[in-house]
C-alpha positions in Angstrom: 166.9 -80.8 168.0 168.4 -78.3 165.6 166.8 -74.8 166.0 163.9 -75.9 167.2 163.4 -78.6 164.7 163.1 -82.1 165.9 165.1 -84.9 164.3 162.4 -86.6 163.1 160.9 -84.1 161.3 164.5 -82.5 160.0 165.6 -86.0 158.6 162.8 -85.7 156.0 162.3 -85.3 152.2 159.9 -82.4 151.2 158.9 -81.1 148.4 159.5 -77.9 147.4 157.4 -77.0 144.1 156.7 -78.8 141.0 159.8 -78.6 139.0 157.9 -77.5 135.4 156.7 -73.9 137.4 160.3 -73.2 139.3 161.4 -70.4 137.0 165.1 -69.7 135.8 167.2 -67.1 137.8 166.6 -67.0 141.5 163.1 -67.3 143.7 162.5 -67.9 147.3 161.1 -70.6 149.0 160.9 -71.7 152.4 160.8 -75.0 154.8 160.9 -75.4 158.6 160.9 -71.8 159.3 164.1 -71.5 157.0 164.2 -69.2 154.1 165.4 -70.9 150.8 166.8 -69.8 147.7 166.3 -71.9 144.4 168.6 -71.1 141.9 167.5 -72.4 138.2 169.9 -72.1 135.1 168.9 -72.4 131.7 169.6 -75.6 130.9 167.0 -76.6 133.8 170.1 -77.9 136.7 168.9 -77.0 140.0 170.6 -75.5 143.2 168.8 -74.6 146.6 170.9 -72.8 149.0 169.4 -72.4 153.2 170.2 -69.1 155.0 173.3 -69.7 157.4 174.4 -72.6 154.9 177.2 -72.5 152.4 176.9 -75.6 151.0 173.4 -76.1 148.5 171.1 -78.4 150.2 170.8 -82.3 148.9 167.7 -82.6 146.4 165.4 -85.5 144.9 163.6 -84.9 141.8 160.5 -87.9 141.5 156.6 -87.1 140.9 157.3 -84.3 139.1 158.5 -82.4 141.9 161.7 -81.4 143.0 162.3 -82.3 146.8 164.7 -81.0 149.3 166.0 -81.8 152.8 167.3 -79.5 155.6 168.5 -83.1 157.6 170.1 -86.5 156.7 166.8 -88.4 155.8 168.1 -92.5 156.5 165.8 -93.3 153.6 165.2 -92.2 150.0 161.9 -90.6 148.3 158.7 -93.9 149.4 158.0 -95.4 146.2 155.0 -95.5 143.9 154.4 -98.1 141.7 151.2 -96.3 140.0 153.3 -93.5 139.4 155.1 -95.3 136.7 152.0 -96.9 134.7 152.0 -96.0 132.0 148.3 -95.7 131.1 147.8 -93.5 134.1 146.9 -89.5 133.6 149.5 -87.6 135.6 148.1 -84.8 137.4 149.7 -82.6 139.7 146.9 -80.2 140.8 148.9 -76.7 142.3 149.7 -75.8 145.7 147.3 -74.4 148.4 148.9 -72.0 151.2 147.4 -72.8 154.2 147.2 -71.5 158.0 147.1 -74.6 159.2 150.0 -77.2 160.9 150.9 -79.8 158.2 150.3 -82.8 160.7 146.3 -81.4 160.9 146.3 -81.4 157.4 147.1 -84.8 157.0 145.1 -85.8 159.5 142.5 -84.3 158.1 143.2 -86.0 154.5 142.7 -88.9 156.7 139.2 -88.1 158.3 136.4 -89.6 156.2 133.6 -88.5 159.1 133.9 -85.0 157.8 132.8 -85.7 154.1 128.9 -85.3 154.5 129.2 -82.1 155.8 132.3 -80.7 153.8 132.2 -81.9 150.7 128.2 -82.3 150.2 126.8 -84.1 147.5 130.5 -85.0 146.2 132.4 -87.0 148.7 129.5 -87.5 151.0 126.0 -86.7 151.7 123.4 -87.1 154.6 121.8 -89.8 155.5 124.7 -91.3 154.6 127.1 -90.3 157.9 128.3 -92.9 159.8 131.6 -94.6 159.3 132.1 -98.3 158.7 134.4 -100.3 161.2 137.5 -100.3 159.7 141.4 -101.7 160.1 144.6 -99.7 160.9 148.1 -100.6 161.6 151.4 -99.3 161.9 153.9 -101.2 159.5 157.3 -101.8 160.9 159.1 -102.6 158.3 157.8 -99.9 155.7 157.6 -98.1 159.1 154.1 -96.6 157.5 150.7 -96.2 158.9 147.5 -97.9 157.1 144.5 -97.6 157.1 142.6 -100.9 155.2 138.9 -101.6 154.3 137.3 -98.5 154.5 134.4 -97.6 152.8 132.2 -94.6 151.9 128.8 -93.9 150.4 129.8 -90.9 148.0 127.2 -89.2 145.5 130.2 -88.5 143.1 133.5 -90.4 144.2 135.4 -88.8 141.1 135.0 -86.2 138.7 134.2 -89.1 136.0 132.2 -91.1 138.4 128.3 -90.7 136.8 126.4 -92.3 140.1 126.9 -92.4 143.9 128.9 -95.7 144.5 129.7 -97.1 148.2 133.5 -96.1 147.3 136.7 -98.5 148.5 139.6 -96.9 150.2 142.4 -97.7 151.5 145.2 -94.8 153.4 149.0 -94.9 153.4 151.1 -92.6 155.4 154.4 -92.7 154.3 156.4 -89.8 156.3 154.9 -86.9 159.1 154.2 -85.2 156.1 153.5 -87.1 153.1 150.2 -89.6 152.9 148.6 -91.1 149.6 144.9 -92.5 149.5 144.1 -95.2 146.7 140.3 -95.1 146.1 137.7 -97.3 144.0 138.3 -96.2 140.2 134.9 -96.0 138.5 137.1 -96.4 135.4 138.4 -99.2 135.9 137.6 -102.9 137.7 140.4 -104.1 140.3 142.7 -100.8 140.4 142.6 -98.1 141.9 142.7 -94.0 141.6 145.6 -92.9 143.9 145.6 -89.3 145.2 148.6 -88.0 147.2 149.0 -84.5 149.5 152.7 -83.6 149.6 152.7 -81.0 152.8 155.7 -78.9 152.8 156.0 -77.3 156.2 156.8 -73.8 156.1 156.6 -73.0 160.1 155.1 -75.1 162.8 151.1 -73.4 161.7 151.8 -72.7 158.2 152.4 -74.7 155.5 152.0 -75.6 151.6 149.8 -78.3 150.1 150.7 -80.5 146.7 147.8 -82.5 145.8 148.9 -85.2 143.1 146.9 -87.4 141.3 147.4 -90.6 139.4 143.9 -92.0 137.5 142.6 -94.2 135.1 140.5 -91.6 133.3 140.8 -90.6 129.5 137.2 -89.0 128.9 138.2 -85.7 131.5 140.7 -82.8 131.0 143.3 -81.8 133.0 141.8 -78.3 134.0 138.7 -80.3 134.9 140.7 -82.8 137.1 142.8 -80.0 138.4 139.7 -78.1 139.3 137.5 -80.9 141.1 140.6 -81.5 143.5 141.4 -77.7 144.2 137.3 -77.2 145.0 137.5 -80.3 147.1 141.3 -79.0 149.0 139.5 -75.2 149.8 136.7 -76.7 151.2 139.0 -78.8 153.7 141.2 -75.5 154.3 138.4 -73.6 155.5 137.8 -75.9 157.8 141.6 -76.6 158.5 142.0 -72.7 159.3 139.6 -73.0 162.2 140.9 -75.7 163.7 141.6 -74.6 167.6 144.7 -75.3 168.7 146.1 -74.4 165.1 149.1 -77.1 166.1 148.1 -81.3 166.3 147.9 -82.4 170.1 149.8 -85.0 170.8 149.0 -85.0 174.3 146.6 -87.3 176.3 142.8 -86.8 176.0 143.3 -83.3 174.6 141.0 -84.4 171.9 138.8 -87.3 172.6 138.6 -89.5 169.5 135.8 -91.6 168.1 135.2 -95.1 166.5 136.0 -93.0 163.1 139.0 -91.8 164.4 141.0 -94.9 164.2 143.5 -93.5 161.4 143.8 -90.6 163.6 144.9 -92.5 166.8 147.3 -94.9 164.9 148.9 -92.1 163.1 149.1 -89.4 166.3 150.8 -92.9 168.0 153.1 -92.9 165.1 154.1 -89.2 165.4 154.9 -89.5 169.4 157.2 -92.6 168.8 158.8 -90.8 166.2 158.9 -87.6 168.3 157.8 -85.5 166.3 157.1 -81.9 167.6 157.0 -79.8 164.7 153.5 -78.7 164.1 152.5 -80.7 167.3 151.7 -79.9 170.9 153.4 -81.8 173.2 153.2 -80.4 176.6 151.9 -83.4 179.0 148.0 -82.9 180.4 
Protein backbone atom coordinates (compact mmCIF):
# COMPACT_ATOMS: atom_id res chain seq x y z
CA UNK A 1 0.00 0.00 0.00
CA UNK A 2 1.67 3.31 -0.97
CA UNK A 3 -0.32 6.35 0.10
CA UNK A 4 -3.35 4.84 0.18
CA UNK A 5 -2.94 3.13 -3.15
CA UNK A 6 -3.18 -0.54 -3.24
CA UNK A 7 -0.59 -2.53 -5.17
CA UNK A 8 -2.74 -3.79 -7.50
CA UNK A 9 -4.13 -0.85 -8.62
CA UNK A 10 -0.54 1.19 -8.41
CA UNK A 11 1.28 -1.55 -10.67
CA UNK A 12 -1.00 -0.46 -13.60
CA UNK A 13 -0.71 1.19 -17.04
CA UNK A 14 -3.15 4.20 -17.59
CA UNK A 15 -3.77 6.40 -19.84
CA UNK A 16 -3.26 9.77 -19.61
CA UNK A 17 -4.72 11.67 -22.85
CA UNK A 18 -4.61 11.11 -26.41
CA UNK A 19 -1.15 12.04 -27.48
CA UNK A 20 -2.47 14.32 -30.77
CA UNK A 21 -4.40 16.92 -28.04
CA UNK A 22 -1.39 16.97 -25.25
CA UNK A 23 -0.15 20.46 -26.11
CA UNK A 24 3.65 21.71 -26.11
CA UNK A 25 4.99 23.49 -23.01
CA UNK A 26 3.60 22.28 -19.68
CA UNK A 27 -0.24 21.10 -18.56
CA UNK A 28 -1.43 19.26 -15.59
CA UNK A 29 -2.91 16.08 -15.33
CA UNK A 30 -3.64 13.90 -12.61
CA UNK A 31 -3.90 9.94 -11.55
CA UNK A 32 -4.54 8.19 -8.16
CA UNK A 33 -5.07 11.33 -6.35
CA UNK A 34 -1.55 12.54 -7.57
CA UNK A 35 -1.07 15.65 -9.47
CA UNK A 36 0.95 15.34 -12.73
CA UNK A 37 2.88 17.47 -14.87
CA UNK A 38 3.25 16.66 -18.71
CA UNK A 39 5.94 18.34 -20.26
CA UNK A 40 5.74 18.45 -24.34
CA UNK A 41 8.73 19.84 -26.46
CA UNK A 42 8.51 20.75 -29.94
CA UNK A 43 9.70 18.00 -31.60
CA UNK A 44 6.64 15.96 -29.88
CA UNK A 45 9.26 13.90 -26.93
CA UNK A 46 7.24 13.54 -23.84
CA UNK A 47 8.11 13.83 -20.06
CA UNK A 48 5.51 13.43 -17.04
CA UNK A 49 6.92 14.31 -13.78
CA UNK A 50 4.55 13.16 -10.17
CA UNK A 51 4.59 15.64 -7.25
CA UNK A 52 7.14 14.40 -4.55
CA UNK A 53 9.10 12.58 -7.49
CA UNK A 54 12.31 13.60 -9.10
CA UNK A 55 12.64 11.21 -11.47
CA UNK A 56 9.84 11.54 -14.79
CA UNK A 57 7.50 8.67 -14.54
CA UNK A 58 7.87 5.51 -17.11
CA UNK A 59 5.44 6.00 -20.11
CA UNK A 60 3.76 3.65 -23.04
CA UNK A 61 2.60 5.33 -26.14
CA UNK A 62 0.04 2.53 -28.06
CA UNK A 63 -3.78 3.30 -29.30
CA UNK A 64 -3.04 6.64 -29.83
CA UNK A 65 -2.60 7.43 -26.33
CA UNK A 66 0.11 8.13 -24.30
CA UNK A 67 0.09 5.90 -20.95
CA UNK A 68 1.73 6.38 -17.65
CA UNK A 69 2.39 4.42 -14.42
CA UNK A 70 2.84 5.64 -10.87
CA UNK A 71 3.99 1.61 -9.94
CA UNK A 72 6.03 -1.19 -11.53
CA UNK A 73 3.29 -2.76 -13.75
CA UNK A 74 4.78 -6.87 -14.18
CA UNK A 75 3.26 -6.62 -17.63
CA UNK A 76 3.35 -4.29 -20.70
CA UNK A 77 0.22 -2.36 -22.44
CA UNK A 78 -2.74 -5.90 -23.31
CA UNK A 79 -2.58 -6.25 -26.94
CA UNK A 80 -4.97 -5.64 -29.74
CA UNK A 81 -4.83 -7.36 -32.76
CA UNK A 82 -7.75 -5.14 -34.41
CA UNK A 83 -5.96 -2.22 -33.56
CA UNK A 84 -3.41 -2.89 -36.20
CA UNK A 85 -5.80 -3.77 -39.26
CA UNK A 86 -5.43 -2.03 -41.42
CA UNK A 87 -8.89 -1.53 -42.99
CA UNK A 88 -10.14 -0.59 -39.67
CA UNK A 89 -11.36 3.34 -39.01
CA UNK A 90 -9.47 4.45 -35.90
CA UNK A 91 -11.57 6.45 -33.65
CA UNK A 92 -10.74 7.75 -30.49
CA UNK A 93 -13.90 9.53 -29.27
CA UNK A 94 -12.72 12.32 -26.29
CA UNK A 95 -12.74 11.97 -22.69
CA UNK A 96 -15.75 12.28 -20.31
CA UNK A 97 -15.08 13.57 -16.61
CA UNK A 98 -17.03 11.72 -14.51
CA UNK A 99 -18.18 11.62 -10.68
CA UNK A 100 -18.10 8.32 -10.57
CA UNK A 101 -15.38 5.36 -9.18
CA UNK A 102 -13.67 3.88 -12.39
CA UNK A 103 -14.38 0.22 -11.23
CA UNK A 104 -18.56 1.30 -11.51
CA UNK A 105 -17.79 2.51 -14.75
CA UNK A 106 -16.57 -0.49 -15.96
CA UNK A 107 -18.94 -2.34 -14.57
CA UNK A 108 -21.34 -0.53 -15.95
CA UNK A 109 -19.73 -0.91 -19.58
CA UNK A 110 -20.32 -4.34 -18.66
CA UNK A 111 -24.12 -4.28 -17.74
CA UNK A 112 -26.29 -5.06 -20.85
CA UNK A 113 -29.70 -5.11 -18.45
CA UNK A 114 -29.55 -1.36 -18.45
CA UNK A 115 -29.72 -0.83 -22.25
CA UNK A 116 -33.66 -0.64 -22.66
CA UNK A 117 -34.02 1.87 -20.40
CA UNK A 118 -30.69 3.97 -21.01
CA UNK A 119 -30.06 3.97 -24.26
CA UNK A 120 -33.85 3.66 -25.77
CA UNK A 121 -34.37 2.85 -29.16
CA UNK A 122 -30.46 2.60 -29.77
CA UNK A 123 -28.86 -0.08 -27.74
CA UNK A 124 -32.07 -1.46 -26.50
CA UNK A 125 -35.73 -1.10 -26.42
CA UNK A 126 -38.85 -2.56 -24.46
CA UNK A 127 -40.32 -5.45 -24.88
CA UNK A 128 -37.10 -6.46 -25.63
CA UNK A 129 -35.62 -6.60 -21.66
CA UNK A 130 -34.46 -9.70 -20.56
CA UNK A 131 -31.02 -10.97 -20.74
CA UNK A 132 -29.97 -14.21 -22.50
CA UNK A 133 -28.06 -16.85 -20.30
CA UNK A 134 -24.68 -16.30 -20.92
CA UNK A 135 -20.89 -17.54 -20.16
CA UNK A 136 -18.09 -15.90 -18.02
CA UNK A 137 -14.77 -16.85 -16.90
CA UNK A 138 -11.76 -15.66 -15.35
CA UNK A 139 -8.63 -16.44 -17.65
CA UNK A 140 -5.58 -17.47 -15.78
CA UNK A 141 -3.15 -17.22 -17.96
CA UNK A 142 -4.16 -13.75 -19.76
CA UNK A 143 -5.28 -13.28 -16.06
CA UNK A 144 -8.49 -11.46 -17.87
CA UNK A 145 -12.15 -11.71 -17.28
CA UNK A 146 -14.71 -12.77 -20.19
CA UNK A 147 -17.67 -12.58 -20.83
CA UNK A 148 -18.76 -15.02 -24.09
CA UNK A 149 -22.09 -15.54 -26.03
CA UNK A 150 -24.01 -12.72 -25.15
CA UNK A 151 -26.63 -11.42 -27.14
CA UNK A 152 -28.85 -8.40 -27.38
CA UNK A 153 -31.95 -7.27 -29.37
CA UNK A 154 -30.79 -3.60 -30.32
CA UNK A 155 -33.00 -1.24 -32.60
CA UNK A 156 -29.67 0.39 -33.86
CA UNK A 157 -26.51 -1.67 -32.72
CA UNK A 158 -24.21 0.99 -34.55
CA UNK A 159 -24.42 4.21 -36.03
CA UNK A 160 -24.25 2.47 -39.64
CA UNK A 161 -26.54 -0.31 -38.59
CA UNK A 162 -30.04 0.43 -40.79
CA UNK A 163 -32.30 -2.28 -38.76
CA UNK A 164 -32.65 -3.67 -35.17
CA UNK A 165 -30.50 -6.90 -35.31
CA UNK A 166 -30.25 -9.47 -32.24
CA UNK A 167 -26.49 -8.11 -31.81
CA UNK A 168 -23.37 -10.72 -30.75
CA UNK A 169 -21.08 -9.66 -27.98
CA UNK A 170 -18.53 -10.81 -26.45
CA UNK A 171 -16.54 -8.64 -23.04
CA UNK A 172 -12.86 -8.59 -22.26
CA UNK A 173 -11.50 -7.08 -19.13
CA UNK A 174 -8.06 -6.64 -19.44
CA UNK A 175 -6.81 -4.59 -16.13
CA UNK A 176 -9.21 -2.96 -13.00
CA UNK A 177 -9.45 -0.30 -15.32
CA UNK A 178 -9.29 -1.04 -18.89
CA UNK A 179 -12.12 -3.41 -20.66
CA UNK A 180 -12.82 -3.75 -24.53
CA UNK A 181 -16.32 -5.17 -25.97
CA UNK A 182 -16.22 -6.71 -29.56
CA UNK A 183 -19.77 -6.54 -30.99
CA UNK A 184 -21.65 -7.89 -34.25
CA UNK A 185 -20.37 -5.55 -37.20
CA UNK A 186 -23.30 -4.83 -39.50
CA UNK A 187 -20.55 -4.06 -41.94
CA UNK A 188 -19.07 -6.88 -42.09
CA UNK A 189 -19.74 -10.91 -41.90
CA UNK A 190 -17.45 -12.95 -39.24
CA UNK A 191 -15.66 -9.78 -37.51
CA UNK A 192 -16.36 -7.75 -35.30
CA UNK A 193 -16.60 -3.87 -34.15
CA UNK A 194 -14.42 -3.49 -31.03
CA UNK A 195 -15.11 -0.61 -28.67
CA UNK A 196 -12.75 -0.02 -25.70
CA UNK A 197 -13.18 2.52 -22.34
CA UNK A 198 -9.74 3.47 -21.11
CA UNK A 199 -10.67 4.77 -17.25
CA UNK A 200 -7.98 6.74 -15.87
CA UNK A 201 -8.54 7.13 -12.15
CA UNK A 202 -8.16 10.43 -10.89
CA UNK A 203 -9.29 9.80 -7.05
CA UNK A 204 -11.08 6.84 -5.61
CA UNK A 205 -14.86 8.68 -7.01
CA UNK A 206 -13.54 10.55 -9.77
CA UNK A 207 -12.22 9.69 -12.81
CA UNK A 208 -11.70 10.15 -16.71
CA UNK A 209 -13.19 8.16 -19.50
CA UNK A 210 -11.39 7.26 -23.16
CA UNK A 211 -13.76 5.62 -25.34
CA UNK A 212 -11.88 4.10 -28.38
CA UNK A 213 -13.21 2.60 -31.27
CA UNK A 214 -11.95 0.28 -33.89
CA UNK A 215 -14.82 -0.47 -36.96
CA UNK A 216 -15.34 -1.75 -40.18
CA UNK A 217 -17.31 1.25 -41.42
CA UNK A 218 -16.37 3.53 -44.50
CA UNK A 219 -19.86 5.11 -45.41
CA UNK A 220 -19.82 7.31 -41.63
CA UNK A 221 -17.62 10.32 -40.58
CA UNK A 222 -15.58 10.60 -37.83
CA UNK A 223 -17.72 13.53 -36.10
CA UNK A 224 -20.64 11.22 -36.62
CA UNK A 225 -18.89 8.11 -35.01
CA UNK A 226 -17.42 10.35 -32.37
CA UNK A 227 -20.84 11.79 -31.61
CA UNK A 228 -23.04 8.41 -31.48
CA UNK A 229 -20.47 7.16 -28.77
CA UNK A 230 -20.26 10.42 -26.66
CA UNK A 231 -24.45 10.52 -26.69
CA UNK A 232 -24.39 6.88 -25.74
CA UNK A 233 -21.15 7.57 -22.75
CA UNK A 234 -23.57 10.81 -21.14
CA UNK A 235 -26.34 8.78 -21.00
CA UNK A 236 -24.45 6.05 -18.85
CA UNK A 237 -22.74 9.01 -16.77
CA UNK A 238 -25.94 10.22 -15.67
CA UNK A 239 -26.75 7.23 -14.49
CA UNK A 240 -23.13 6.47 -13.22
CA UNK A 241 -23.32 9.87 -11.07
CA UNK A 242 -26.25 8.52 -9.09
CA UNK A 243 -25.00 5.49 -8.27
CA UNK A 244 -25.18 5.14 -4.23
CA UNK A 245 -22.41 4.18 -2.71
CA UNK A 246 -20.32 6.33 -5.33
CA UNK A 247 -17.38 3.63 -4.66
CA UNK A 248 -17.91 -0.44 -6.15
CA UNK A 249 -18.78 -2.80 -3.03
CA UNK A 250 -16.79 -5.41 -2.86
CA UNK A 251 -18.29 -6.71 0.17
CA UNK A 252 -20.72 -9.66 0.69
CA UNK A 253 -24.42 -9.15 -0.37
CA UNK A 254 -24.02 -5.41 -0.34
CA UNK A 255 -25.61 -5.56 -3.73
CA UNK A 256 -27.54 -8.56 -4.51
CA UNK A 257 -26.90 -9.56 -8.13
CA UNK A 258 -29.07 -11.14 -10.83
CA UNK A 259 -28.91 -13.81 -13.52
CA UNK A 260 -27.67 -10.70 -15.76
CA UNK A 261 -25.15 -9.87 -13.45
CA UNK A 262 -22.88 -12.64 -14.23
CA UNK A 263 -19.97 -10.28 -15.67
CA UNK A 264 -20.44 -8.32 -12.71
CA UNK A 265 -19.88 -11.24 -10.16
CA UNK A 266 -16.86 -12.72 -12.11
CA UNK A 267 -15.21 -9.41 -12.45
CA UNK A 268 -16.04 -8.00 -8.63
CA UNK A 269 -14.36 -11.83 -7.80
CA UNK A 270 -11.48 -10.72 -9.97
CA UNK A 271 -11.02 -7.30 -8.15
CA UNK A 272 -11.03 -9.00 -4.44
CA UNK A 273 -8.34 -11.55 -5.51
CA UNK A 274 -6.43 -8.97 -6.90
CA UNK A 275 -7.07 -6.68 -3.83
CA UNK A 276 -8.02 -4.05 -5.32
CA UNK A 277 -9.38 -1.19 -3.05
CA UNK A 278 -9.05 1.85 -4.96
CA UNK A 279 -12.53 2.94 -5.96
CA UNK A 280 -13.90 -0.07 -3.95
CA UNK A 281 -15.53 -0.62 -0.57
CA UNK A 282 -14.11 -3.16 1.20
CA UNK A 283 -15.16 -3.04 4.80
CA UNK A 284 -16.55 -6.75 5.67
CA UNK A 285 -20.71 -6.89 6.23
Amino acid sequence: MQNGIDKASLDQWYVLDTEAVIPVGRSQNRLLGTDLTVVKQADGAIEVFAEGRAEPLPLRHRFGFLWATLGEPEREIFPLPEADEPDRRYVPCGVVTVKASGLRIVENFLDMAHFPFVHTDVLGAEPHTEVQSYDVEIRREEDEVWATNCTFFQPQAALSATDGITTQYMYRVMTPFTTILYKTCPNAANRWDVIGLLVQPLDPGRCRAHPIMYLIDDVSTTTELIHFQQMIFLQDRIILENQRPALLPLEPRKEIPTRADASSIAYRRWLKEKGVTYGATTVAA
